[in-house]
C-alpha positions as CSV (number, residue, x, y, z in Angstrom):
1,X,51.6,88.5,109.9
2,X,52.5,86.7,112.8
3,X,53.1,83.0,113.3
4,X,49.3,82.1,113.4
5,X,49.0,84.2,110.4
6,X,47.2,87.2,112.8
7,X,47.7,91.1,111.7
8,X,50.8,92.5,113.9
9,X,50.2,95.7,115.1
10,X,52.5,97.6,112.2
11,X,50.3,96.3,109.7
12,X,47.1,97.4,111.3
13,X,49.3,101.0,111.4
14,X,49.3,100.9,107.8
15,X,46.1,99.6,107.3
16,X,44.9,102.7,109.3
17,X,46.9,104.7,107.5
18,X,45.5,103.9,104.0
19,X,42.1,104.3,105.4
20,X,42.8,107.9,106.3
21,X,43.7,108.4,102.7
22,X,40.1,108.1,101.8
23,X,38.3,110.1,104.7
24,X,38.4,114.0,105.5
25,X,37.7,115.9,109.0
26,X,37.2,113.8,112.7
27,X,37.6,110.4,110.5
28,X,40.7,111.2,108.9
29,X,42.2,112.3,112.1
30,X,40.8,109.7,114.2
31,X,42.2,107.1,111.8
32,X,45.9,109.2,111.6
33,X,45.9,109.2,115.3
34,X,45.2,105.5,115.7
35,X,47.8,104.6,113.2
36,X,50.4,106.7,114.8
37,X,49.5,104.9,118.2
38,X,49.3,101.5,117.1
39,X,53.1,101.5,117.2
40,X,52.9,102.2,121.0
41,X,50.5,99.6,122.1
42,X,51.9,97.4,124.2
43,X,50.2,94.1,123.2
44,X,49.2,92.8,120.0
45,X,45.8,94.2,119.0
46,X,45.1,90.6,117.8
47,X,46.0,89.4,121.1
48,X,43.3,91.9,123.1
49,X,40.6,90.8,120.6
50,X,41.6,87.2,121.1
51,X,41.1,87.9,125.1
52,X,37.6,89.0,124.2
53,X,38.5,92.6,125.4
54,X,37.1,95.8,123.8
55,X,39.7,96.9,121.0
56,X,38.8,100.4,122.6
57,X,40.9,99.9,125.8
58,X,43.6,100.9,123.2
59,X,45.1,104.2,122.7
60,X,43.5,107.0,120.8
61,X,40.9,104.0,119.8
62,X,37.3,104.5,119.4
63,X,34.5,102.8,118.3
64,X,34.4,103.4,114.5
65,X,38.2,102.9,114.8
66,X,37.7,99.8,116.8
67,X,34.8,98.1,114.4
68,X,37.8,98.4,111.7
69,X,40.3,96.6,113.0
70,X,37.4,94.0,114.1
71,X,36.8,93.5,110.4
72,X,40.3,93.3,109.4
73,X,41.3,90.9,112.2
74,X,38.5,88.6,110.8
75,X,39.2,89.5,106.9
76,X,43.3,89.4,107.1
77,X,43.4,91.8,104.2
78,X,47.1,91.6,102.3
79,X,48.7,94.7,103.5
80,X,51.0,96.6,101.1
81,X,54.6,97.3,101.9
82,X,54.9,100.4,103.8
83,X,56.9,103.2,101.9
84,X,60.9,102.9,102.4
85,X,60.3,105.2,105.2
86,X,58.0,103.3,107.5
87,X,60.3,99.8,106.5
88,X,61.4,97.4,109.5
89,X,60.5,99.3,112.4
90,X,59.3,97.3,115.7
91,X,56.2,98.4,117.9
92,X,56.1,98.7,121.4
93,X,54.3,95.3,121.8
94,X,57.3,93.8,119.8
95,X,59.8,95.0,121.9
96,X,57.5,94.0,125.0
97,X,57.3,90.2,123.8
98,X,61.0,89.8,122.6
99,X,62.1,91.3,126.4
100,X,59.6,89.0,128.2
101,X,61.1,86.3,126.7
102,X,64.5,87.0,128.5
103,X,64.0,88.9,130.8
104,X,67.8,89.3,131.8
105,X,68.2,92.3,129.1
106,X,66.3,94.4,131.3
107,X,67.5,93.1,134.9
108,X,71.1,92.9,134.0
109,X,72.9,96.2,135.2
110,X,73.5,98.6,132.3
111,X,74.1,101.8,131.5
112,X,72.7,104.5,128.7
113,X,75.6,105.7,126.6
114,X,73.1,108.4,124.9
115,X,71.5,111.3,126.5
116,X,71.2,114.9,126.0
117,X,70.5,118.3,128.6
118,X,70.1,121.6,128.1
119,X,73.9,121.7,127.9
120,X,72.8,121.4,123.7
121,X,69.3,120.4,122.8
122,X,67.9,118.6,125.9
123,X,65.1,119.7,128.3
124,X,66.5,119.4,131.7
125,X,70.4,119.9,133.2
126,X,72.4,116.7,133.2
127,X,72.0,116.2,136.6
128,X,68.5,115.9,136.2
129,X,69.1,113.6,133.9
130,X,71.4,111.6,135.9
131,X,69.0,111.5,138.9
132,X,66.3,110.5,136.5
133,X,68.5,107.6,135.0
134,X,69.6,106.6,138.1
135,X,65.8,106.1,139.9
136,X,64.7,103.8,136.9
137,X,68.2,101.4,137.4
138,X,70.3,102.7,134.7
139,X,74.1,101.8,136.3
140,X,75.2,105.2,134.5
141,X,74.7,107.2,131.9
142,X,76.9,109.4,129.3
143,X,76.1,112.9,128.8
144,X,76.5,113.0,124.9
145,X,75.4,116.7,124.3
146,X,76.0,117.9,120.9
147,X,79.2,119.6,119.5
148,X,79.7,123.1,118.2
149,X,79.0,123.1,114.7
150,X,75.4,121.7,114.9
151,X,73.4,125.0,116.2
152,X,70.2,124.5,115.9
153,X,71.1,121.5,119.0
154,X,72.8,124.1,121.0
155,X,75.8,122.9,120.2
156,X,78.6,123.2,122.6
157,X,82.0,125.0,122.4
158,X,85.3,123.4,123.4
159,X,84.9,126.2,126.7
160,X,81.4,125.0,127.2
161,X,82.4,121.4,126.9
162,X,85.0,122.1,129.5
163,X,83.0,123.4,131.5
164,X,80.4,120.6,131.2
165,X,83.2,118.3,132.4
166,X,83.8,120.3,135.5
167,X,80.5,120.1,136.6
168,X,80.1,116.2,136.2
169,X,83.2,115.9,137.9
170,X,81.7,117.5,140.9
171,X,78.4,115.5,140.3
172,X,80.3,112.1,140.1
173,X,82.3,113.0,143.5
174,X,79.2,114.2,145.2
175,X,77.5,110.7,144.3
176,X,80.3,109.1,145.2
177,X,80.3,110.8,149.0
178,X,76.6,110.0,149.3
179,X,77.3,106.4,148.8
180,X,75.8,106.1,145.4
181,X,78.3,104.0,142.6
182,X,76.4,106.0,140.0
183,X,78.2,107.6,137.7
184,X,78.1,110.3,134.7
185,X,80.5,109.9,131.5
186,X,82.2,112.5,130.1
187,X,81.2,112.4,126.9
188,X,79.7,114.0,123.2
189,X,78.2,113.4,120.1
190,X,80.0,115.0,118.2
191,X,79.6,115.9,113.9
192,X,81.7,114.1,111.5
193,X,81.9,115.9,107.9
194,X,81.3,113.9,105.0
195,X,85.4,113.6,104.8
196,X,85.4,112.5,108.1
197,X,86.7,115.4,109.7
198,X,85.4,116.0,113.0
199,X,84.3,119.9,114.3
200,X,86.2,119.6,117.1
201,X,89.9,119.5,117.5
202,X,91.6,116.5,119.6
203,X,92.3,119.2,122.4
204,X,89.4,119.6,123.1
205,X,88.3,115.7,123.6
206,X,91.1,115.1,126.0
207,X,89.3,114.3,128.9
208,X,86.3,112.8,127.7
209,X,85.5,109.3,128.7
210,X,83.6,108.8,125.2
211,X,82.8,110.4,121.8
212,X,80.5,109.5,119.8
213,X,80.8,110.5,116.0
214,X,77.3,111.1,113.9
215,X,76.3,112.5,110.6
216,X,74.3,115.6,110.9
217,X,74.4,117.1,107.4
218,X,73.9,115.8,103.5
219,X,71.4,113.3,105.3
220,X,69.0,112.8,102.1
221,X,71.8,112.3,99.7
222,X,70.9,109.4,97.4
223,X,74.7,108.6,96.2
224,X,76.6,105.7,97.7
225,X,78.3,106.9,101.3
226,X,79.9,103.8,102.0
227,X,83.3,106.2,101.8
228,X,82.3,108.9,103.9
229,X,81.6,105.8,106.8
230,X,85.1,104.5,106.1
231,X,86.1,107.9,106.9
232,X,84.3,108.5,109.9
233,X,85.4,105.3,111.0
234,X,88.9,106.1,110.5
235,X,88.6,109.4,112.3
236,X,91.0,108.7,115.4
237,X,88.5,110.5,118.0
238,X,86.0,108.4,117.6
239,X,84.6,105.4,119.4
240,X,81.5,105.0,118.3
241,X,79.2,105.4,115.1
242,X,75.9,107.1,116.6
243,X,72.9,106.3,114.8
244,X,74.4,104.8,111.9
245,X,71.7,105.0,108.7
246,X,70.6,108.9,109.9
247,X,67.2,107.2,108.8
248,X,63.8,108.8,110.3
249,X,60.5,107.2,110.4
250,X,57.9,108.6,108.2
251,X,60.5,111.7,107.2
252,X,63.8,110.2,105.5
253,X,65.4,107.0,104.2
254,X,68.6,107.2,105.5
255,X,71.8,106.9,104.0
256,X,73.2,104.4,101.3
257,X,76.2,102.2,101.9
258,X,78.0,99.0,101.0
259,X,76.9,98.0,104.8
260,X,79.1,94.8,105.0
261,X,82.5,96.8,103.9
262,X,81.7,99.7,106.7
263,X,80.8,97.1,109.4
264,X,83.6,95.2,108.4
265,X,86.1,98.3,109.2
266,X,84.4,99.4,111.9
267,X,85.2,95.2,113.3
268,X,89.1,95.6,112.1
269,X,89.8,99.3,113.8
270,X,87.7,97.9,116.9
271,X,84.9,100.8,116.8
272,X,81.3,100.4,118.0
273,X,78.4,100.4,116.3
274,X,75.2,102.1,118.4
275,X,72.0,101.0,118.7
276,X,69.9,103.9,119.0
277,X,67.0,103.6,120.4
278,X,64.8,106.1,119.7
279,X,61.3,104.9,118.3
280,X,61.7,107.5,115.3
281,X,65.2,106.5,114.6
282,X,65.9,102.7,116.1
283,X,68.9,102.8,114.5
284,X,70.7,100.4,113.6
285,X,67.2,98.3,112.2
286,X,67.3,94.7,113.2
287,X,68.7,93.6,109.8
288,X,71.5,96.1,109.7
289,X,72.3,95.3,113.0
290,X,72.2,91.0,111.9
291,X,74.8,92.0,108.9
292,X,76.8,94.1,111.6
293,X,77.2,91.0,113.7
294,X,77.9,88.5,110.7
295,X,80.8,91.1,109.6
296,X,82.3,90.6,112.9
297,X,81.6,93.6,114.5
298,X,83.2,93.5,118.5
299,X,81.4,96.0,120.4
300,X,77.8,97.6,120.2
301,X,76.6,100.6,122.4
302,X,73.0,101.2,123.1
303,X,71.2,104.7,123.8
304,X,68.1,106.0,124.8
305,X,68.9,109.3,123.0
306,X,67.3,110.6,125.3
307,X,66.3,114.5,125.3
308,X,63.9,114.2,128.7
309,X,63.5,112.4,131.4
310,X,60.5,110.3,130.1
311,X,62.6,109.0,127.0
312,X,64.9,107.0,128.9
313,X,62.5,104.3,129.2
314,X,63.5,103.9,125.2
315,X,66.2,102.0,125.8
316,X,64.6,98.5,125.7
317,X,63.7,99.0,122.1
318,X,67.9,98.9,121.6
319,X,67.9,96.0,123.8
320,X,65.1,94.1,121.4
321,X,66.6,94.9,118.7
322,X,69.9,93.8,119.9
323,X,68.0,90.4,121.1
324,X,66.6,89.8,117.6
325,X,69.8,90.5,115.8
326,X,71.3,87.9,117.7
327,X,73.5,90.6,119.2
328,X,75.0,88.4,122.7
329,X,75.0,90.8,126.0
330,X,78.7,90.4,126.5
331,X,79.5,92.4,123.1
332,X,76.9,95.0,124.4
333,X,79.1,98.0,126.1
334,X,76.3,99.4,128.2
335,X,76.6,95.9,130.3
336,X,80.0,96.4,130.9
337,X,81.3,98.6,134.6
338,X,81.3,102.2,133.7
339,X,85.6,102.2,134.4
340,X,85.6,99.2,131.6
341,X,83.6,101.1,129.0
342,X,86.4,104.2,129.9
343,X,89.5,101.5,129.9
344,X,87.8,100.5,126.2
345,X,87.7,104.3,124.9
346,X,91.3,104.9,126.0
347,X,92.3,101.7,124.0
348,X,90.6,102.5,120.9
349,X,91.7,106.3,120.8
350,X,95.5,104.0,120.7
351,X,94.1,101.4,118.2
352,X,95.8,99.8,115.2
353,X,96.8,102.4,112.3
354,X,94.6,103.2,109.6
């Protein structure tokens, strides 16, 4: 509960949810739907009650729905603890209050170091992408499509990766003609085996301004993988550790790993540690992302991970969670000129031995 002891909205989530157990047909879906939205609202259902507004101004919230949550506003049921799959995620109206606080996370220029196109498993072409970043006031963005061995993303071949950096080359120069100080990264997110081999060979990341390593494989493995992060870690090519845990809301766990030994090589070797900000992944979790910054971690990236235009605007749950880790700005890459976060790469792909 919140400070004044009021239900926050991811315990009235779970409080629909649980009710849903016990209904069948329109109930049962009404009840599904309204817990599944109650992590988008952007205020605090207690706080609409409190205004003496209809709880049905809400999302996917009837009046059934609505006469609940009246009851369990006034009640303050104990809720249970969420499975380990639902565990220390933040709603919409979290992230909202956290940003309105400081409101310099969102007005401070800044880029988004994750987002996909149809170059792999997006839904528009980069430069859609790019135009789309660039309207809401994203400073630039890095085009992070997927590498070869992950197919079902689309992933790219060294050729079609190539290829990929031609054509942002000539996007980045025709911006630059118009005026516009925009600018795309060359970049991937590319697979890391669990030895920490990467699927592509250094060739074919010459070039690149960025390169994000992520686990796509052996993602629901229950043994201890603090050794196959040491090894990613290790992995000369990359910069940065993409959505770290692999966790998923309401589908996996994540992985399991001696977190304070990984963030604390990721802090000697000089890597990043992303923030992803997807609502189903938010990745690191606020706590994770606390221990990252107590081990000494340097540098933390943030990304939308975005696959369309619309989730772009996800961003500001990486700069919430970045805000309630205690995470300053000035260790936050995407805040950093587009040439610094490029002069950082080209530093780290030198770093100290291993």
């Amino acid at each position: 509960m919140d400070a004044e002891g009021n239900l926050r909205n991811d315990q009235i989530s779970t409080l629909l949810l649980l009710a849903a157990s016990d209904e069948t047909g329109h109930r049962e879906r009404a009840l599904s739907r309204a817990a599944k939205a109650a992590w988008t609202w952007e205020e605090e259902v207690a706080d609409v009650a409190a205004a003496g507004r209809p709880l049905t101004e809400l999302h996917t919230v009837g009046p059934w729905v609505a006469e609940l949550i009246e009851r369990w506003l006034g009640e303050r049921p104990v809720v249970p603890e969420p499975d380990e799959t639902r565990r220390d995620f933040i709603t919409t109206a979290e992230v909202r209050r956290v940003l309105d606080a400081d409101p310099s996370w969102l007005a401070a220029p800044h880029g988004d170091l994750q987002v996909h196109s149809t170059d792999s498993d997006g839904a528009l072409p980069f430069e859609e992408m790019a135009r789309a970043a660039r309207k809401i006031g994203r400073s630039y963005m890095a085009s992070t499509d997927h590498s070869e061995s992950l197919k079902v993303a689309n992933g790219q071949s060294p050729a079609e990766l190539a290829d990929q950096g031609r054509r942002i080359d000539s996007f980045n120069a025709a911006e630059a003609e118009h005026g516009s100080t925009f600018r795309v990264l060359r970049s991937i997110e590319m697979d890391v085996f669990s030895d920490g081999a990467a699927d592509m060979e250094p060739e074919a990341l010459e070039g690149l301004d960025l390169v994000l390593g992520a686990f796509h494989s052996k993602l629901r493995d229950p043994d201890d993988a603090t050794e196959r992060y040491l090894a990613a870690l290790r992995n000369p090519g990359v910069h940065v550790l993409a959505h770290p845990t692999t966790r998923m809301f309401g589908r996996r766990q994540g992985l399991v790993a001696d977190w304070p030994r990984v963030f604390a090589e990721a802090a000697r070797l000089g890597k990043a540690i992303e923030l992803d900000a997807t609502p189903r992944r938010q990745d690191l979790p606020v706590e994770l992302a606390q221990i990252a910054n107590a081990e000494g971690v340097r540098w933390f990236s943030m990304g939308s991970d975005a696959h369309d235009a619309s989730e772009l605007g996800h961003l500001p749950i990486a700069m919430a969670t970045a805000a309630l880790a205690g995470i300053p700005r000035e260790r936050i890459l995407n805040y950093r000129a587009a040439a610094e976060v490029v002069e950082w790469a080209a530093a780290i792909s030198v770093g100290p031995p291993v």
